[in-house]
VEXLUMVEX-919967 format. One record per residue (C-alpha): chain; x, y, z; residue in three letters; residue number from 1. Coordinates in Angstrom, 1 decimal, m for minus. Example, Ala and Ser with C-alpha at 12.3 -4.5 7.8 and 13.67 -1.06 7.14 Angstrom:
@mol: A; u: 12.3; v: m4.5; w: 7.8; type: ALA; seq: 1
@mol: A; u: 13.7; v: m1.1; w: 7.1; type: SER; seq: 2
This chain:
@mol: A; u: 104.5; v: 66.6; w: 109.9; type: UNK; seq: 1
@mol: A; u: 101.5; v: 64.9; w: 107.8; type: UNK; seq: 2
@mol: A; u: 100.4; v: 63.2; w: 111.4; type: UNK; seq: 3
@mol: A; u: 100.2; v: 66.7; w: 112.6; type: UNK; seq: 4
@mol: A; u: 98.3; v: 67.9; w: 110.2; type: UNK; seq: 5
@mol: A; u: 96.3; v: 65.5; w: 109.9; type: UNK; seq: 6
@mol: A; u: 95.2; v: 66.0; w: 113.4; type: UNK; seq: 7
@mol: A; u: 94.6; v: 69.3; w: 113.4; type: UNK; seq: 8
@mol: A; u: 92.4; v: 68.8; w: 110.2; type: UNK; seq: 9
@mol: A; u: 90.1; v: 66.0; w: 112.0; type: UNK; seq: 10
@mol: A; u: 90.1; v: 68.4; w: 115.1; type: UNK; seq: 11
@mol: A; u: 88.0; v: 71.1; w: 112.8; type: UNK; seq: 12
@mol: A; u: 86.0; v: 68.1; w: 111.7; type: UNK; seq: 13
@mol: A; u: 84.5; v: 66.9; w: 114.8; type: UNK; seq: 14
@mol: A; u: 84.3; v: 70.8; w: 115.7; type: UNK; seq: 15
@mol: A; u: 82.0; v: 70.9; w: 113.0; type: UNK; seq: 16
@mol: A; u: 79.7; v: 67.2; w: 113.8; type: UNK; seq: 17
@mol: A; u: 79.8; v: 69.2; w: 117.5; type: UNK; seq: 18
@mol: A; u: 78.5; v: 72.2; w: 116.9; type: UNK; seq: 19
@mol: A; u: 75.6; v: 70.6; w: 114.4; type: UNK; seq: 20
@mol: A; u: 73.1; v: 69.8; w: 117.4; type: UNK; seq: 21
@mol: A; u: 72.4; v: 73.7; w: 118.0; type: UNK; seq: 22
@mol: A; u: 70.4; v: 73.4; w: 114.7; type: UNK; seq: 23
@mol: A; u: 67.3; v: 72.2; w: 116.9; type: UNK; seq: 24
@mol: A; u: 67.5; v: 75.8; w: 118.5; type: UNK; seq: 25
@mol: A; u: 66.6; v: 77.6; w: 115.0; type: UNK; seq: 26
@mol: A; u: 64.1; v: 75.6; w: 114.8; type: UNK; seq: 27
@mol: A; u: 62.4; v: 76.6; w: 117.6; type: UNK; seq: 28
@mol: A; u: 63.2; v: 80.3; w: 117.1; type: UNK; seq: 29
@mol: A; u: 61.9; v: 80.1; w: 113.8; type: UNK; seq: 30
@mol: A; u: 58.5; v: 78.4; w: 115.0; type: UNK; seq: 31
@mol: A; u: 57.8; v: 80.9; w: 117.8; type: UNK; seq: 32
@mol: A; u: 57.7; v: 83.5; w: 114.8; type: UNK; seq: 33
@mol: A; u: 55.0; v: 81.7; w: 112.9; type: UNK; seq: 34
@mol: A; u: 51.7; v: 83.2; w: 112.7; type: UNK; seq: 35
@mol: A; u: 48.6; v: 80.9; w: 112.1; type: UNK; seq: 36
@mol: A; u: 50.0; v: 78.2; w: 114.1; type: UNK; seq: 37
@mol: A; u: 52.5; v: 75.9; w: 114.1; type: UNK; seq: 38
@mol: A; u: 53.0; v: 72.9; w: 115.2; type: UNK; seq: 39
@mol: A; u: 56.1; v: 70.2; w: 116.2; type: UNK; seq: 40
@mol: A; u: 54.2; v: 67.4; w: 116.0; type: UNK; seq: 41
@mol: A; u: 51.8; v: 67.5; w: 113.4; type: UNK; seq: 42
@mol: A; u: 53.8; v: 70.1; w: 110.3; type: UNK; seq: 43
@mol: A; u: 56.4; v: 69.4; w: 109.2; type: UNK; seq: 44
@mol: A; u: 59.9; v: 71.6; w: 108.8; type: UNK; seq: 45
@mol: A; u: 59.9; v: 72.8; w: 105.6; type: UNK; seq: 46
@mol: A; u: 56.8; v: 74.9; w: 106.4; type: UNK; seq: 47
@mol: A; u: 59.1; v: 77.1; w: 108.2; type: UNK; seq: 48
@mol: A; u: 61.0; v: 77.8; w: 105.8; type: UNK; seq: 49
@mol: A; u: 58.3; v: 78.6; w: 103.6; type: UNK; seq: 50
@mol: A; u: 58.6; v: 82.0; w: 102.0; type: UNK; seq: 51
@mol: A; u: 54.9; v: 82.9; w: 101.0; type: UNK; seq: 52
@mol: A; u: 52.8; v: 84.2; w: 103.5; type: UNK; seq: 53
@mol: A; u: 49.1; v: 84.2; w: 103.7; type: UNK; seq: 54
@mol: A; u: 46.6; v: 85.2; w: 106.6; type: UNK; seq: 55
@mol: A; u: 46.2; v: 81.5; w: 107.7; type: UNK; seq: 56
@mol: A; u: 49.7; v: 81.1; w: 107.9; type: UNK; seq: 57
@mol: A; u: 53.3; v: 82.7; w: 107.7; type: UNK; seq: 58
@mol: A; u: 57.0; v: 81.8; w: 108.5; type: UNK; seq: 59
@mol: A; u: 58.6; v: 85.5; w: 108.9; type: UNK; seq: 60
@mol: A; u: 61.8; v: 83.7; w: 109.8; type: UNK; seq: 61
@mol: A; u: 62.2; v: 81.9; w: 106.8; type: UNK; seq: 62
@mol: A; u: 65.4; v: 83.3; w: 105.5; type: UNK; seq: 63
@mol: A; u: 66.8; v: 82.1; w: 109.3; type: UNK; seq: 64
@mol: A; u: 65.6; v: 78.5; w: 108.4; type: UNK; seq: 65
@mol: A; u: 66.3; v: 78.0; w: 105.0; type: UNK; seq: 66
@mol: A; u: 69.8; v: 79.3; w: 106.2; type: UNK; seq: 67
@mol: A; u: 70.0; v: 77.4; w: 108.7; type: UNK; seq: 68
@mol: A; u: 69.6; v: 73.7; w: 106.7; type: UNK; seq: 69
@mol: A; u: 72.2; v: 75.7; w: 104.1; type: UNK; seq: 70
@mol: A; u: 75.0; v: 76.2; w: 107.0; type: UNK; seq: 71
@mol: A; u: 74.5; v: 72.8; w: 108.7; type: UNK; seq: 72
@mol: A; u: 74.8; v: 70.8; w: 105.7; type: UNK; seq: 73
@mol: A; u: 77.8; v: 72.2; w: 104.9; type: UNK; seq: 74
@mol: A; u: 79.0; v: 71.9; w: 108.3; type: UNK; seq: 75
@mol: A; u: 78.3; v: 68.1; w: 107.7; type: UNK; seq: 76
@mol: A; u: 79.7; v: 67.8; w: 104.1; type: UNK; seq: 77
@mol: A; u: 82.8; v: 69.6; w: 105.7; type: UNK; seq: 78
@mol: A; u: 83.2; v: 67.8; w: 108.9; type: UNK; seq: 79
@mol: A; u: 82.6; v: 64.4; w: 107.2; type: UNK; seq: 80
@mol: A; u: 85.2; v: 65.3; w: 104.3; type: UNK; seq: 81
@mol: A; u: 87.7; v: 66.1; w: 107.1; type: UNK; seq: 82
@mol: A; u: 87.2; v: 62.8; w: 109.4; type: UNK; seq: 83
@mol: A; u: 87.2; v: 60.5; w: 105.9; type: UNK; seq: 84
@mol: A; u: 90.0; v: 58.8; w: 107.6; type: UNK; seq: 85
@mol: A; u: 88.4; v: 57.8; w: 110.6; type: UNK; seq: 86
@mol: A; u: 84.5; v: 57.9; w: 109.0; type: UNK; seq: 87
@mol: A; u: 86.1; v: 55.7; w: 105.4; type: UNK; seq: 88
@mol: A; u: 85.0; v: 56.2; w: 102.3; type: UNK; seq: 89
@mol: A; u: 81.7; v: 55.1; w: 102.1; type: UNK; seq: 90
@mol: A; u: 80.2; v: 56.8; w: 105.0; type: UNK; seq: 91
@mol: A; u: 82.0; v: 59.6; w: 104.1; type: UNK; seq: 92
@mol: A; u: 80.6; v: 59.6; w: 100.9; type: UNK; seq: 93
@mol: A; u: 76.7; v: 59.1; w: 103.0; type: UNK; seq: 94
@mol: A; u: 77.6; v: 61.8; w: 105.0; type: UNK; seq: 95
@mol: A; u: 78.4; v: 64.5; w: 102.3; type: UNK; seq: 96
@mol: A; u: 75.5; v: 63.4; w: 100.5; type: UNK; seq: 97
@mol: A; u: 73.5; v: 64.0; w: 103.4; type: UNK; seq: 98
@mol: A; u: 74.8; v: 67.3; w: 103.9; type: UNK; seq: 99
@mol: A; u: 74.2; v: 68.1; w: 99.9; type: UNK; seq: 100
@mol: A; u: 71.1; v: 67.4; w: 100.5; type: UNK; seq: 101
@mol: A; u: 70.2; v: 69.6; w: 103.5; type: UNK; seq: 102
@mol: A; u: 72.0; v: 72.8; w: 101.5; type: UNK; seq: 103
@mol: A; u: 70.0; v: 71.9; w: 98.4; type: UNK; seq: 104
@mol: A; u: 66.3; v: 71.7; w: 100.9; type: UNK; seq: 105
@mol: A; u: 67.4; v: 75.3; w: 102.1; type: UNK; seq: 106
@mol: A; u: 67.7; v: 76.6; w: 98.1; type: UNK; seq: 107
@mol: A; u: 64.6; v: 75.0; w: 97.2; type: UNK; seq: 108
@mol: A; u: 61.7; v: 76.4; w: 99.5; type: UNK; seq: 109
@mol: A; u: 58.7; v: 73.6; w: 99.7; type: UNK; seq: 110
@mol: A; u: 56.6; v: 76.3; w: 98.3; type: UNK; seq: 111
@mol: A; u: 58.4; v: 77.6; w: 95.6; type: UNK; seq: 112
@mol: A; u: 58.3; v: 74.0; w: 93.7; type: UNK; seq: 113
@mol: A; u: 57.2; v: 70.9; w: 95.7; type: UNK; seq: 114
@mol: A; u: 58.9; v: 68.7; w: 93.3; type: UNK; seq: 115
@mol: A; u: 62.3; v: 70.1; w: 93.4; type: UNK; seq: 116
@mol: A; u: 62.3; v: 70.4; w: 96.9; type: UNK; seq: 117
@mol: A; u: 61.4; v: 66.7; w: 97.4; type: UNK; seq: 118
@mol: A; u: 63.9; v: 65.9; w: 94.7; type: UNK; seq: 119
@mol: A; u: 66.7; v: 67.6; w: 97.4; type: UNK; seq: 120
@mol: A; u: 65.3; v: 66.8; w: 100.8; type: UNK; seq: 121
@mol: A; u: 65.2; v: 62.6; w: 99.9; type: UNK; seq: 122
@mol: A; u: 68.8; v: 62.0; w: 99.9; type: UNK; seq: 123
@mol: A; u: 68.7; v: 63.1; w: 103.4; type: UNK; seq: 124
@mol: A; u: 66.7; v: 60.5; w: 104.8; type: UNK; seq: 125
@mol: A; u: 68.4; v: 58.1; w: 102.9; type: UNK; seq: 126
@mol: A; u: 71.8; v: 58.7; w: 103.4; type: UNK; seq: 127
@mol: A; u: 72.0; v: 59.9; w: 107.4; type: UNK; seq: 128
@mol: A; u: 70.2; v: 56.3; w: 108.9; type: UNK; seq: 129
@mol: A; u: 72.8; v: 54.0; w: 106.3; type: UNK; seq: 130
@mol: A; u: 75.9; v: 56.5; w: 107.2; type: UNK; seq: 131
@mol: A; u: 74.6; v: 55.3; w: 110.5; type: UNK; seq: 132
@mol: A; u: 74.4; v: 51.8; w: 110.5; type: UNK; seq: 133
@mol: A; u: 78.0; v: 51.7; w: 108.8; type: UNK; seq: 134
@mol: A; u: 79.6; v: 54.1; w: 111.2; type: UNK; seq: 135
@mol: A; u: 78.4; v: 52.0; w: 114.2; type: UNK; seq: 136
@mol: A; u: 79.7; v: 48.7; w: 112.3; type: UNK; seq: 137
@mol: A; u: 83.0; v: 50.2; w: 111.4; type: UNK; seq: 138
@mol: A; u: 83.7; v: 51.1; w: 114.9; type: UNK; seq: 139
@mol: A; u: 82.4; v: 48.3; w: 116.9; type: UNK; seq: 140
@mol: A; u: 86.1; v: 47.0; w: 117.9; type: UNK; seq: 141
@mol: A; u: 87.3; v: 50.1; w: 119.0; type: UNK; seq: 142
@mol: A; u: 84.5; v: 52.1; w: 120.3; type: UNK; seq: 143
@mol: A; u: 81.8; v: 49.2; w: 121.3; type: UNK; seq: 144
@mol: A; u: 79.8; v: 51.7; w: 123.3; type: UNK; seq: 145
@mol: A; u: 79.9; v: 54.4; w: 120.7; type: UNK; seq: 146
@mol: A; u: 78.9; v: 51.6; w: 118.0; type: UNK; seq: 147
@mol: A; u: 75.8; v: 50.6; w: 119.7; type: UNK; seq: 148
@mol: A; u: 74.5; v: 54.4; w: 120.1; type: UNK; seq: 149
@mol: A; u: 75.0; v: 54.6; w: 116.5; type: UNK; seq: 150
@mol: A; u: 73.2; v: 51.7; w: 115.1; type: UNK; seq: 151
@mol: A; u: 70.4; v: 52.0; w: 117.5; type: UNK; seq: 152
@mol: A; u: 69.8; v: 55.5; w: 115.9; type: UNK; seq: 153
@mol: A; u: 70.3; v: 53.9; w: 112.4; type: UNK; seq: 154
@mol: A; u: 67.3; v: 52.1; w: 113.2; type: UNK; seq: 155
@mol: A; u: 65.3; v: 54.2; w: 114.7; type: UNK; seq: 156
@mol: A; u: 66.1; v: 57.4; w: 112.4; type: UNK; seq: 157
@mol: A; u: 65.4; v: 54.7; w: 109.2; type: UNK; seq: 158
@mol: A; u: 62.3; v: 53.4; w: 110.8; type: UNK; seq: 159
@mol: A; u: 60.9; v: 57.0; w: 111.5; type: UNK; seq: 160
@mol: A; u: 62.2; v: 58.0; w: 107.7; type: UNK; seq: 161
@mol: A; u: 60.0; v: 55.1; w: 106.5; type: UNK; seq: 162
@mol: A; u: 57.0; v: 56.0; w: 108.4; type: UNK; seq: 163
@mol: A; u: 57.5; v: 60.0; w: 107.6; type: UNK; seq: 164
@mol: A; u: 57.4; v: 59.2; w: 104.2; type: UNK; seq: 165
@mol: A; u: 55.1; v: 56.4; w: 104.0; type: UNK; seq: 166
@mol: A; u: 51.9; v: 57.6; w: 106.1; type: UNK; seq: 167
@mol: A; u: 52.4; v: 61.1; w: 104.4; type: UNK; seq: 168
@mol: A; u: 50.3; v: 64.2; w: 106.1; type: UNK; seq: 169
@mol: A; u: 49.1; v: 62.8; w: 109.7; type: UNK; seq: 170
@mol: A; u: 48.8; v: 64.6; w: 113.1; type: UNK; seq: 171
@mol: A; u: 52.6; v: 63.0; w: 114.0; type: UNK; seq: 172
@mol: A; u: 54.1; v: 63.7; w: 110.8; type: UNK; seq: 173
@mol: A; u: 56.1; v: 66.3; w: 112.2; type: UNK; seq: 174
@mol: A; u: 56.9; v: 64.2; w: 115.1; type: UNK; seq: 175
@mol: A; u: 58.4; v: 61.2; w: 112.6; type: UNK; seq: 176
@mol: A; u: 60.2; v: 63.6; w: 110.7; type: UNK; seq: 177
@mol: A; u: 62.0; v: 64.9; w: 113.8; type: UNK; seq: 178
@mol: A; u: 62.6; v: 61.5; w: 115.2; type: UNK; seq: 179
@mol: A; u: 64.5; v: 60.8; w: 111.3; type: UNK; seq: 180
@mol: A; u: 66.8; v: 64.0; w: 111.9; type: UNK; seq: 181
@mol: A; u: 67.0; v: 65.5; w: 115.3; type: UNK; seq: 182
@mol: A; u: 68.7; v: 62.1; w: 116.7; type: UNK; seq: 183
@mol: A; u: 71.1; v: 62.5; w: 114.0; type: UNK; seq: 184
@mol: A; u: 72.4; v: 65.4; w: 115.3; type: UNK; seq: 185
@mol: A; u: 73.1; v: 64.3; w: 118.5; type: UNK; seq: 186
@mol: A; u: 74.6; v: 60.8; w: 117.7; type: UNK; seq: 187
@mol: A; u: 77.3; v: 62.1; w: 115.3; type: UNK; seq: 188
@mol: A; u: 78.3; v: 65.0; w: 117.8; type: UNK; seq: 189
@mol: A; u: 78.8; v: 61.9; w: 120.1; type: UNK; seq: 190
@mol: A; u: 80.5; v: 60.5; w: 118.0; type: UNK; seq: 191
@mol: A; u: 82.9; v: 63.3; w: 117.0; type: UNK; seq: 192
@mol: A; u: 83.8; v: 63.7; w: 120.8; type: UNK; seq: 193
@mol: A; u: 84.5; v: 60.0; w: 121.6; type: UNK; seq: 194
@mol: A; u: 87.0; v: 60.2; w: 118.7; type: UNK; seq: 195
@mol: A; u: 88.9; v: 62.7; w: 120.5; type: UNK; seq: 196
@mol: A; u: 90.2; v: 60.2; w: 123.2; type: UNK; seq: 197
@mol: A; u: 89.8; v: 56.9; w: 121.2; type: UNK; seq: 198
@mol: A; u: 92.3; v: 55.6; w: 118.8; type: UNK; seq: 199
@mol: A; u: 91.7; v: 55.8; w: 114.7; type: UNK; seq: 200
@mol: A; u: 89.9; v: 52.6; w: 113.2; type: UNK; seq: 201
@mol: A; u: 91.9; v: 51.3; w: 110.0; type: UNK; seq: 202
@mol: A; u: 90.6; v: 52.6; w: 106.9; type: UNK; seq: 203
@mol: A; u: 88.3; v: 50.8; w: 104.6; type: UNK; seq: 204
């Protein structure tokens, strides 16, 4: 039956917005590699993936986090494309985006061409905090609770995005860059397991 199957497809789609958050852990497997010294706060996370090494600094785990922003943004494109009936087509269409974006950050290495991997890591910041802020609109009927998690994090993820990219290299631009993506993690997992036990918003 097309319900069926429908189901089971959405059920792979939230597996994949649930299993996202774990990304923070590579991350911070990656970091404790680094020699020279890294920082959460003040570098930012492209440096780890980084493949050049020098003695002032070196990411030996590159390959893991260059991987890493490959796998979850096709776990994003993939879990999105699967809950299009419940996301709707333009946060869908965001979301895939955003997850474009993050495989196209881990083929371009910020040190292998600055421009190109700007060019592929922008999207990403634009996309997530608007999927966001439509998401949490979309489903403000039937999941009010869920809708207010989600816009607050639109806000604060587009407010950090703005400050990441407008103040450029500080001591907290690793800190604003974070505060764009981790919480974007989190709030579509939390979305993606509300869904299981709430009924489907019409489309649009």
């Amino acid at each position: 039956m097309p319900g069926a199957s429908n189901a089971h497809l959405e059920r792979w789609g939230a597996l994949a917005l649930l299993v996202r958050p774990a990304y923070v852990a590579t991350e911070v497997v990656v970091a404790a590699a680094t020699t020279g010294g890294y920082d959460f706060a003040r570098d930012t996370v492209s440096r780890l993936g980084e493949v050049g090494c020098s003695a002032a600094y070196c990411s030996p785990r590159h390959e893991l986090m260059n991987g890493s922003f490959v796998v979850f943004g096709v776990l994003l494109a993939a879990g999105a494309t699967l809950l299009h009936r419940r996301l709707g087509p333009l946060v869908t269409a965001l979301l895939v985006v955003s997850g474009l974006s993050s495989v196209a950050t881990g083929l371009a290495p910020q040190d292998q061409g600055a421009t190109l991997h700007l060019l592929a890591a922008t999207p990403l910041f634009v996309a997530q905090p608007l999927a966001l802020l439509l998401l949490g609109a979309r489903v403000r009927q039937a999941q009010p609770r869920t809708a207010r998690a989600l816009t607050t994090t639109g806000v604060v993820t587009a407010a950090a995005a703005v400050a990441f990219i407008a103040l450029g290299d500080t001591g907290v631009t690793g800190a604003l860059e974070r505060l764009a993506l981790w919480p974007v993690l989190v709030a579509l997992a939390w979305w993606a397991w509300q869904t299981r036990r709430e009924p489907r918003v019409s489309s649009g």
